[in-house]
C-alpha positions as a LaTeX table, in Angstrom:
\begin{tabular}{lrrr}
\hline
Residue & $x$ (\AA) & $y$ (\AA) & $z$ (\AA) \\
\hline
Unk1 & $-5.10$ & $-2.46$ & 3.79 \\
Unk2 & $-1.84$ & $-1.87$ & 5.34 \\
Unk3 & 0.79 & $-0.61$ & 3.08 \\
Unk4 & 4.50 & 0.92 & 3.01 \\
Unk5 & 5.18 & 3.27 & $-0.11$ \\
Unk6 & 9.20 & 3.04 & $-0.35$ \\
Unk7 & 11.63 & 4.49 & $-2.28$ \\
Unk8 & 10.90 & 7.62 & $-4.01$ \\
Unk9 & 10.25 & 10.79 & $-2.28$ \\
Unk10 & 9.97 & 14.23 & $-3.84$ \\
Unk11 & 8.95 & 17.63 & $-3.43$ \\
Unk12 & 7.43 & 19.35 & $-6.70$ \\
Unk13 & 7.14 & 22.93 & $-7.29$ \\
Unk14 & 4.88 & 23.60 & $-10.25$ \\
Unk15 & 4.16 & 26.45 & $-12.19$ \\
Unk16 & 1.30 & 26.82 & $-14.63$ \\
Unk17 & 0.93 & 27.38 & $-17.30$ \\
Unk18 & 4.21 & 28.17 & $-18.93$ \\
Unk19 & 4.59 & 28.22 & $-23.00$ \\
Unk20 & 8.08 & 29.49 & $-22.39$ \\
Unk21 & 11.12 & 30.40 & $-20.22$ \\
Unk22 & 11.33 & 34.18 & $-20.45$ \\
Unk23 & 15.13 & 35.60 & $-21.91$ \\
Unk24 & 17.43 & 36.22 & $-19.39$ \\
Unk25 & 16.30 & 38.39 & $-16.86$ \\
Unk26 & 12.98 & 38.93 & $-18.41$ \\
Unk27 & 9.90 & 37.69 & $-16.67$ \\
Unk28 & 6.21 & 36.86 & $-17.21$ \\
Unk29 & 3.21 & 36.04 & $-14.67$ \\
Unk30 & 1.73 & 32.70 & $-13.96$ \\
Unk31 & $-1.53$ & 31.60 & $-12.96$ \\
Unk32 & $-0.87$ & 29.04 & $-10.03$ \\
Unk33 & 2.54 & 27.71 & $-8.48$ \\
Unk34 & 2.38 & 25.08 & $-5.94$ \\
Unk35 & 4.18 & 22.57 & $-3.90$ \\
Unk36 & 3.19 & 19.01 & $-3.31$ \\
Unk37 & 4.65 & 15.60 & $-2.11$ \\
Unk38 & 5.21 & 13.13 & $-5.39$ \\
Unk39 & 7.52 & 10.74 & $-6.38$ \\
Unk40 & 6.66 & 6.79 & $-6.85$ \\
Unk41 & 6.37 & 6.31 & $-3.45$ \\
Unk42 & 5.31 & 10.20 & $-1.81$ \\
Unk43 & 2.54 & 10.16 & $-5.04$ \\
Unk44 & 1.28 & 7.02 & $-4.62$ \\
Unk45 & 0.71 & 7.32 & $-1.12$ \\
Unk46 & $-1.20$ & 10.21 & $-1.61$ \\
Unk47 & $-3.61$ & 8.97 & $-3.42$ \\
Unk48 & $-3.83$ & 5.50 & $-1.57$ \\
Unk49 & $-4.86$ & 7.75 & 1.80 \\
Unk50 & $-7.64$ & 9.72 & $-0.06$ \\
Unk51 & $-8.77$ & 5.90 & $-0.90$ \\
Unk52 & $-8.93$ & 4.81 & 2.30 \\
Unk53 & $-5.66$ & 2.66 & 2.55 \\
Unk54 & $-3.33$ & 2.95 & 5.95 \\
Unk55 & 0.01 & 4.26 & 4.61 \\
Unk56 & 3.32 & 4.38 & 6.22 \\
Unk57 & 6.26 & 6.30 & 4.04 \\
Unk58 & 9.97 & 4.87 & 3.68 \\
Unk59 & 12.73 & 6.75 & 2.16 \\
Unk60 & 15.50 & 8.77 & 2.77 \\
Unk61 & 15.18 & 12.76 & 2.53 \\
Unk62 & 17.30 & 15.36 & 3.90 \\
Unk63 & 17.00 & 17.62 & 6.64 \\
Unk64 & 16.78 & 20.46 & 4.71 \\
Unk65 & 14.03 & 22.69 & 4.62 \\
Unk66 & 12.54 & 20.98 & 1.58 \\
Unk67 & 12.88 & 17.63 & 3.45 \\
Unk68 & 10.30 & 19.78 & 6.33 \\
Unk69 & 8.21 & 20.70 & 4.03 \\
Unk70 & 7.87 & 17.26 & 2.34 \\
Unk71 & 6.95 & 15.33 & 5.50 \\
Unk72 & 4.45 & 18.20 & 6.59 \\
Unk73 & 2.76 & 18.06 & 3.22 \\
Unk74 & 2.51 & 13.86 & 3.74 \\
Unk75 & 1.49 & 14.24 & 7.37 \\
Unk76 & $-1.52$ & 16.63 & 6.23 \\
Unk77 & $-3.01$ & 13.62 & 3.98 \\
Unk78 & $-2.68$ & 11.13 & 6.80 \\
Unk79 & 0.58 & 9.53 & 6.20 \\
Unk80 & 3.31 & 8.12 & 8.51 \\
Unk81 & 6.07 & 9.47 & 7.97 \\
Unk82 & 7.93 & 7.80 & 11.05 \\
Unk83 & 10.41 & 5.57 & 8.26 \\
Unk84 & 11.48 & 8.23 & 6.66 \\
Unk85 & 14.84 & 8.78 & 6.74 \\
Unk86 & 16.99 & 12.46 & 7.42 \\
Unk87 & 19.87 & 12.78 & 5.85 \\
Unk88 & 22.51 & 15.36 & 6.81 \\
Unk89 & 24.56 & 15.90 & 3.90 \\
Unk90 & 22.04 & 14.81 & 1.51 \\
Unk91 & 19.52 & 17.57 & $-0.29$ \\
Unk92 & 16.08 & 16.15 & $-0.39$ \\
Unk93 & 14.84 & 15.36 & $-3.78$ \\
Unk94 & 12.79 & 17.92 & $-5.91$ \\
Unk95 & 11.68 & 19.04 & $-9.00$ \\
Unk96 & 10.70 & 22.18 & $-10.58$ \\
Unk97 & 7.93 & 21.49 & $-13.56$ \\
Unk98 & 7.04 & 24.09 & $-15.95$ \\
Unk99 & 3.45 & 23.08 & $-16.94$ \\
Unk100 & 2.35 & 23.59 & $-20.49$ \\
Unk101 & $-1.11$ & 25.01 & $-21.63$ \\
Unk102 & $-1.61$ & 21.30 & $-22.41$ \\
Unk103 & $-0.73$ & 19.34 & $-19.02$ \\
Unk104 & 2.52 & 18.48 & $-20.83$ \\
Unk105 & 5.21 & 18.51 & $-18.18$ \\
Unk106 & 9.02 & 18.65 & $-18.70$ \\
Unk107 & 11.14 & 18.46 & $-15.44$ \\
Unk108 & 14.14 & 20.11 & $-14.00$ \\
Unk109 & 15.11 & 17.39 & $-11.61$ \\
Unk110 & 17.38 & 16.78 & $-8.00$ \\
Unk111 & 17.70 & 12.91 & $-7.53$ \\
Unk112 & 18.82 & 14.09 & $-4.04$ \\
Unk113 & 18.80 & 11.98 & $-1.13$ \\
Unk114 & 16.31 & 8.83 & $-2.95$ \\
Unk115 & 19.52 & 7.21 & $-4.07$ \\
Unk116 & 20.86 & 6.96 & $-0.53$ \\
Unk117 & 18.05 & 4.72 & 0.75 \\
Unk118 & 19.95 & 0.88 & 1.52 \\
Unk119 & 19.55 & $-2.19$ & 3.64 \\
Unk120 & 20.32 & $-0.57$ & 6.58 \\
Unk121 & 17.51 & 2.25 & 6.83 \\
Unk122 & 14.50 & $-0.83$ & 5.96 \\
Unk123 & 12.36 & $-0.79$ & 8.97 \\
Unk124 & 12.20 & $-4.87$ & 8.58 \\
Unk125 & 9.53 & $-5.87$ & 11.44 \\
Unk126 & 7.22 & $-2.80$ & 10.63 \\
Unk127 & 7.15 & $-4.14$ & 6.69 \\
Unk128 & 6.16 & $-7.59$ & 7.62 \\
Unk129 & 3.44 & $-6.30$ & 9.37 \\
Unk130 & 2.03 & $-4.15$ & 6.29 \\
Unk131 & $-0.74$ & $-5.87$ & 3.87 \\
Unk132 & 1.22 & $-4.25$ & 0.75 \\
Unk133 & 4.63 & $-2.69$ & 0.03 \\
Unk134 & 4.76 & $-0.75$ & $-2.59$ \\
Unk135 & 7.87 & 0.19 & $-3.81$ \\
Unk136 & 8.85 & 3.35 & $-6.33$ \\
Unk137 & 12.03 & 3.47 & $-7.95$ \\
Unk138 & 14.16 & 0.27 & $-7.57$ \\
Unk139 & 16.84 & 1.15 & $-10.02$ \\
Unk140 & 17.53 & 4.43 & $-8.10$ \\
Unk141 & 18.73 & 1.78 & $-5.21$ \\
Unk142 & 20.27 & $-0.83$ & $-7.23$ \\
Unk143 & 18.47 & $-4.32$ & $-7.92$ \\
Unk144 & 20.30 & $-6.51$ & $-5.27$ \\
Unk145 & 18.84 & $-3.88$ & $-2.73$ \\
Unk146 & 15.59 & $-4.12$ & $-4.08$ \\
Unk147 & 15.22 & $-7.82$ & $-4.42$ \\
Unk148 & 16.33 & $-8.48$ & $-0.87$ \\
Unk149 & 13.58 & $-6.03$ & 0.40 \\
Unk150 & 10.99 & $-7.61$ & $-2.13$ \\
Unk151 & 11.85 & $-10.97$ & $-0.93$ \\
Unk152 & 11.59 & $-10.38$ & 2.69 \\
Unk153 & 8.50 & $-9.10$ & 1.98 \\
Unk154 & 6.88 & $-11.94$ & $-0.16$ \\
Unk155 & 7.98 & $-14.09$ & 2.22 \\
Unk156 & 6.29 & $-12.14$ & 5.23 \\
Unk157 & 3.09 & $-12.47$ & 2.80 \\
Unk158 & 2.91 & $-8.85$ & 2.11 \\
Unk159 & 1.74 & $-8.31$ & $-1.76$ \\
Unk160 & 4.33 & $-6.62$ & $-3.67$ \\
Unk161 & 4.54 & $-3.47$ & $-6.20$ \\
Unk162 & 6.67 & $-1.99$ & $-7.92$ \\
Unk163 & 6.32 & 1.26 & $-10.00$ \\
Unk164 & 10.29 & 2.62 & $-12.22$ \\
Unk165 & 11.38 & 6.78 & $-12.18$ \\
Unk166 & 13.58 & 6.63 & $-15.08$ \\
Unk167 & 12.32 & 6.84 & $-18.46$ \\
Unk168 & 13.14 & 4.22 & $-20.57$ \\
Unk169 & 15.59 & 5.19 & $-22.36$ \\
Unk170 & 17.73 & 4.76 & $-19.69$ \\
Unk171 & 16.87 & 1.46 & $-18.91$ \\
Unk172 & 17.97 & $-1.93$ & $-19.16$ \\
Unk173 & 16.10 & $-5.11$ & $-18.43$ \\
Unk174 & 19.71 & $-5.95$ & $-15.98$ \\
Unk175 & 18.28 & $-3.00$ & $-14.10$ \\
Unk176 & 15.32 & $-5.31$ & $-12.98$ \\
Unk177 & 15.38 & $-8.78$ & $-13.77$ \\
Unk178 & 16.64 & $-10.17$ & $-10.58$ \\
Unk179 & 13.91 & $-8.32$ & $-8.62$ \\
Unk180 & 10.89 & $-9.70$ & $-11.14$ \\
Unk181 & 10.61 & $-12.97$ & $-8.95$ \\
Unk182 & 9.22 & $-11.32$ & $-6.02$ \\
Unk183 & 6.85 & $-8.61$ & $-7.58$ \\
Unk184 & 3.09 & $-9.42$ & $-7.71$ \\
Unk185 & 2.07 & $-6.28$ & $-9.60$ \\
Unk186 & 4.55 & $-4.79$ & $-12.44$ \\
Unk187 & 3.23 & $-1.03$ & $-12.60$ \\
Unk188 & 5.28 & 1.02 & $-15.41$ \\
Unk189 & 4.24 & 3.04 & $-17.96$ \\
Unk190 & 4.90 & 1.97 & $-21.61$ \\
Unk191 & 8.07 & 4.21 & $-22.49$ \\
Unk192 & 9.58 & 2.22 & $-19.42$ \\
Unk193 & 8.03 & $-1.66$ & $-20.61$ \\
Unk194 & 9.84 & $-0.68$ & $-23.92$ \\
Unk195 & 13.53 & 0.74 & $-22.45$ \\
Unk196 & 14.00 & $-1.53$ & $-19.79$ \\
Unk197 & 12.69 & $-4.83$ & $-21.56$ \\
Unk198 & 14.41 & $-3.52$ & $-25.07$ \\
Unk199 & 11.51 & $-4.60$ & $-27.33$ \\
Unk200 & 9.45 & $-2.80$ & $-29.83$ \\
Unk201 & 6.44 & $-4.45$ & $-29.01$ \\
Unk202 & 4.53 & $-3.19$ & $-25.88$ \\
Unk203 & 2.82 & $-6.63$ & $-25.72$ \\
Unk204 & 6.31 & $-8.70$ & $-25.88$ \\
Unk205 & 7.72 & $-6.40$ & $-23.71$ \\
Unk206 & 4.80 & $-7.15$ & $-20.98$ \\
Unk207 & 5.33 & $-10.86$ & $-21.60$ \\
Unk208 & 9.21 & $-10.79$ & $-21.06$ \\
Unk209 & 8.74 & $-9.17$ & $-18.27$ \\
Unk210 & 6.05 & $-11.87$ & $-16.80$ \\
Unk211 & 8.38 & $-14.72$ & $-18.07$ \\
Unk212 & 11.02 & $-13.24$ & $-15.41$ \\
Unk213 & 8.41 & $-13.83$ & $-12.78$ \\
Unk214 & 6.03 & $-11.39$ & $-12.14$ \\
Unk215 & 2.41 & $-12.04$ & $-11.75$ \\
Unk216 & 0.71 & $-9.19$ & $-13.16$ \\
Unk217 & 1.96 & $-6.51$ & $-15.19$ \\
Unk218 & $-0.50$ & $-3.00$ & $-15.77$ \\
Unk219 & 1.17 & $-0.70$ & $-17.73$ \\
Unk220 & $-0.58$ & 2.97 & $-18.37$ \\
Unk221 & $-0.45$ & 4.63 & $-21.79$ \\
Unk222 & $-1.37$ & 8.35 & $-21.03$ \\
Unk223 & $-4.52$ & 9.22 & $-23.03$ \\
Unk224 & $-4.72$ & 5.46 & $-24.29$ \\
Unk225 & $-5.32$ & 3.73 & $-20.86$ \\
Unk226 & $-4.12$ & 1.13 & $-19.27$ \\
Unk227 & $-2.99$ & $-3.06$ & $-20.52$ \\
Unk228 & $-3.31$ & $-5.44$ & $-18.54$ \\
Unk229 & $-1.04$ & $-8.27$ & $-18.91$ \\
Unk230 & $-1.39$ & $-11.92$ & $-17.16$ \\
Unk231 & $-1.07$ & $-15.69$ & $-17.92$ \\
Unk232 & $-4.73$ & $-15.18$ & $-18.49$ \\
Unk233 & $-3.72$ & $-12.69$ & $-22.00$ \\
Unk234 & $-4.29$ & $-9.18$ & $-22.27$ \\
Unk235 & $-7.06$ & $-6.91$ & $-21.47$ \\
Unk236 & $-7.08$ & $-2.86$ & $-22.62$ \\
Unk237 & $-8.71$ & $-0.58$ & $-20.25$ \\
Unk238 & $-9.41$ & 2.68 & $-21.95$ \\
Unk239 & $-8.59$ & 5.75 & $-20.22$ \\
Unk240 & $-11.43$ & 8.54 & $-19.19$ \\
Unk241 & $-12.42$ & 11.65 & $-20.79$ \\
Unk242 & $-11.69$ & 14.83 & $-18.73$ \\
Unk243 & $-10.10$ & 17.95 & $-19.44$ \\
Unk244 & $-6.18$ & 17.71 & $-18.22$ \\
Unk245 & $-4.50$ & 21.00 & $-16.60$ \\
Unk246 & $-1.52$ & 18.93 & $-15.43$ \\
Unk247 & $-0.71$ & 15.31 & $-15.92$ \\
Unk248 & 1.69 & 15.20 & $-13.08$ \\
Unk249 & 1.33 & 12.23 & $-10.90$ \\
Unk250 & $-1.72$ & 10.27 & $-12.81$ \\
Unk251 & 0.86 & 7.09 & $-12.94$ \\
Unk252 & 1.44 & 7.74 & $-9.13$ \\
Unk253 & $-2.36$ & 7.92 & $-9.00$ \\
Unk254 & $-3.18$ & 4.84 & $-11.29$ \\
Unk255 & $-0.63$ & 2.73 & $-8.94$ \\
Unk256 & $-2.62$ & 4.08 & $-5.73$ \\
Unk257 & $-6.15$ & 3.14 & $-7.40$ \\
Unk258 & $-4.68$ & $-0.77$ & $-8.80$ \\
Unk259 & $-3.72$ & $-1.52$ & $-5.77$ \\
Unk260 & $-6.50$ & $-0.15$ & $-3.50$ \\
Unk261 & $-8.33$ & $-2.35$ & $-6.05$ \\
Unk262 & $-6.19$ & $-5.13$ & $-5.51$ \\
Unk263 & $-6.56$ & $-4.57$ & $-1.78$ \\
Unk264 & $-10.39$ & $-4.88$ & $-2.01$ \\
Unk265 & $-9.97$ & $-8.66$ & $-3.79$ \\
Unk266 & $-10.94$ & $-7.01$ & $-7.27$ \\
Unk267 & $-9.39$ & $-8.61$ & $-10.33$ \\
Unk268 & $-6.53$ & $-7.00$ & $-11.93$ \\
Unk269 & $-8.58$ & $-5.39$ & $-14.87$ \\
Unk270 & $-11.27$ & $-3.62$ & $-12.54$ \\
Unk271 & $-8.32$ & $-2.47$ & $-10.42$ \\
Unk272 & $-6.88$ & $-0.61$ & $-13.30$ \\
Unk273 & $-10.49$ & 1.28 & $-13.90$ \\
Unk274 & $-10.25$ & 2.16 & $-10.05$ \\
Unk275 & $-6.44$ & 3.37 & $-11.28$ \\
Unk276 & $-7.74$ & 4.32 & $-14.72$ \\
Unk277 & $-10.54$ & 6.93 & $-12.60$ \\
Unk278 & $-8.14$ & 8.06 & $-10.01$ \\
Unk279 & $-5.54$ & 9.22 & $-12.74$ \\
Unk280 & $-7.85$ & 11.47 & $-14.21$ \\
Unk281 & $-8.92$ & 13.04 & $-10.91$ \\
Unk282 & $-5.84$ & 14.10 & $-10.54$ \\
Unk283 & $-5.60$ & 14.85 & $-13.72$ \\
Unk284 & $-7.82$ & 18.22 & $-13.78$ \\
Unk285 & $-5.61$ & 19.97 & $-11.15$ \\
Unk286 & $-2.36$ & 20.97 & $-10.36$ \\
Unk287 & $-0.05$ & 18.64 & $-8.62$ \\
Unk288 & $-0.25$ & 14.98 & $-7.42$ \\
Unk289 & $-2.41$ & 15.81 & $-4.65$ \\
Unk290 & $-4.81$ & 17.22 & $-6.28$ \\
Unk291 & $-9.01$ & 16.32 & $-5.86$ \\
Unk292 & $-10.77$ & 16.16 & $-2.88$ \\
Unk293 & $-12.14$ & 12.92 & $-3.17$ \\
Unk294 & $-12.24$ & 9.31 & $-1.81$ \\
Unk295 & $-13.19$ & 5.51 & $-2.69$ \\
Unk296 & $-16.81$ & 6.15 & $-3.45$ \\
Unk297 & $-16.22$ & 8.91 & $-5.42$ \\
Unk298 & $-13.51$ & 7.24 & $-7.49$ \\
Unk299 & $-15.71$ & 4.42 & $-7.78$ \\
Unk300 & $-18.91$ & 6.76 & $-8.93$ \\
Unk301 & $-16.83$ & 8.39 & $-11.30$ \\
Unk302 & $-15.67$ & 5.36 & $-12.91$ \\
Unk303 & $-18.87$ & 4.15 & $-13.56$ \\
Unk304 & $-20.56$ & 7.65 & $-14.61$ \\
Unk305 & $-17.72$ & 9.61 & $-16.89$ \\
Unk306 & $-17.09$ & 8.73 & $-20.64$ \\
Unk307 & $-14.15$ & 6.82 & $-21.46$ \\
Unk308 & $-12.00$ & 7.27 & $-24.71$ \\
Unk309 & $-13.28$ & 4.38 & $-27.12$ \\
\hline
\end{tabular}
């Protein structure tokens, strides 16, 4: 399994836990900060290395000192980063992410360079070498951009991904619709199926979207799983019980286990329990790189831990 995580590239600093921002020039200690590589492309590819997928990285970052630290953090897990793109007068993304007590995690966001990323910068004969593209964030480059790089790809026969950044209330199905044709796997979360399709029905949202074209849509629901939505109907896959310190990255995660699964010929619905396990891996640490573990151990979780009913 060959793939190319593109689009969205981040570096997180997270602090936990935090119940509240100290008054102005007060201050209060903390138990753990870190730094990690994240975003819908940078999270899912780390978890797609730990599984045992080749991953090659495409984006545009800056050449900042956060853009350094971003690729060295993606080198250490085994990525290329050769397609990433430096920007001179472009911050790399971050974000800063106060973590609550309960894994809850607001954001304090720099869209940065991620919104920079065009035609141009696509490294076209490396991606129609790669098995999978998998790519984060299309509305952050504008549909037409994304379809033509979806479309190449399908027609290279590389499987295609895609995962959406912005919550759903900023969404609009326009945002995606023209893309839909050429994505094999649909990977948002439910806020997103609901904003960007404009339903109030998770299940009629799923369906609109696979009316527009898309073969398969998984969409994760936090603590309630995962749905898994085909021409076949719709199959829940609960989520696991574990206990969360930080629930940043688990959709990056749950993209990186789907499609591993995919990768491995496993239907849709066990490649969201390989997504579903991975998630909450990650979930009992800080950051989206967190767990030391690999495709067995995924797969011996999965079938060992209790799931919610």
């Amino acid at each position: 399994m060959k793939v190319f995580t593109m689009g969205v590239h981040v570096l997180d600093v997270l602090v936990r836990p935090v119940e509240e921002i100290p008054e102005g020039q007060g201050a209060t200690l903390v138990e753990d900060i870190r730094m990690t590589a994240a975003g819908t492309a940078g999270g899912t590819a780390l978890t797609l290395a730990k599984l045992g997928a080749g991953v090659r990285s495409a984006g545009a970052i800056g050449t900042d000192p956060t853009g350094d630290m971003l690729v060295q953090l993606l080198n250490r897990a085994g990525i290329d980063t050769e397609f990433l793109v430096r920007r001179t007068d472009t911050a790399t993304s971050a974000s800063v992410l106060p973590i609550r007590p309960n894994g809850d995690r607001p954001s304090l966001h720099l869209l940065g360079a991620n919104i920079t990323y065009g035609l141009d910068d696509v490294p076209w004969e490396a991606l129609a070498e790669a098995t999978h593209l998998h790519l984060g964030g299309p509305e952050l480059i504008g549909v037409d951009t994304a379809t033509r790089i979806l479309s190449y790809a399908k027609e290279h026969g590389v499987v295609t991904s895609v995962d959406l950044l912005a919550p759903g209330v900023l969404g609009s199905f326009e945002q995606i619709e023209a893309a839909l044709p050429y994505v094999d796997h649909f990977l948002p979360n439910e806020d997103q199926v609901l904003g960007f399709t404009g339903e109030d029905d998770l299940l009629t949202g799923a369906r609109k979207v696979l009316a527009a074209g898309v073969g398969v849509v998984a969409v994760t629901r936090g603590g309630d799983g995962a749905l898994v939505v085909s021409a076949d109907g719709a199959e829940p896959v609960p989520a696991f019980v574990v206990d969360v310190v930080d629930t940043t990255g688990c959709g990056d995660a749950f993209s990186a286990g789907y499609l591993r699964g995919i990768g491995l010929g496993r239907t849709p619905s066990d490649a969201a329990v390989l997504g579903s396990a991975a998630a909450a891996l990650v979930a009992q640490g800080l950051g989206s790189d967190h767990g030391d573990f690999d495709l067995a151990a995924a797969d011996a979780f999965a079938s060992s831990a209790k799931s919610h009913a």
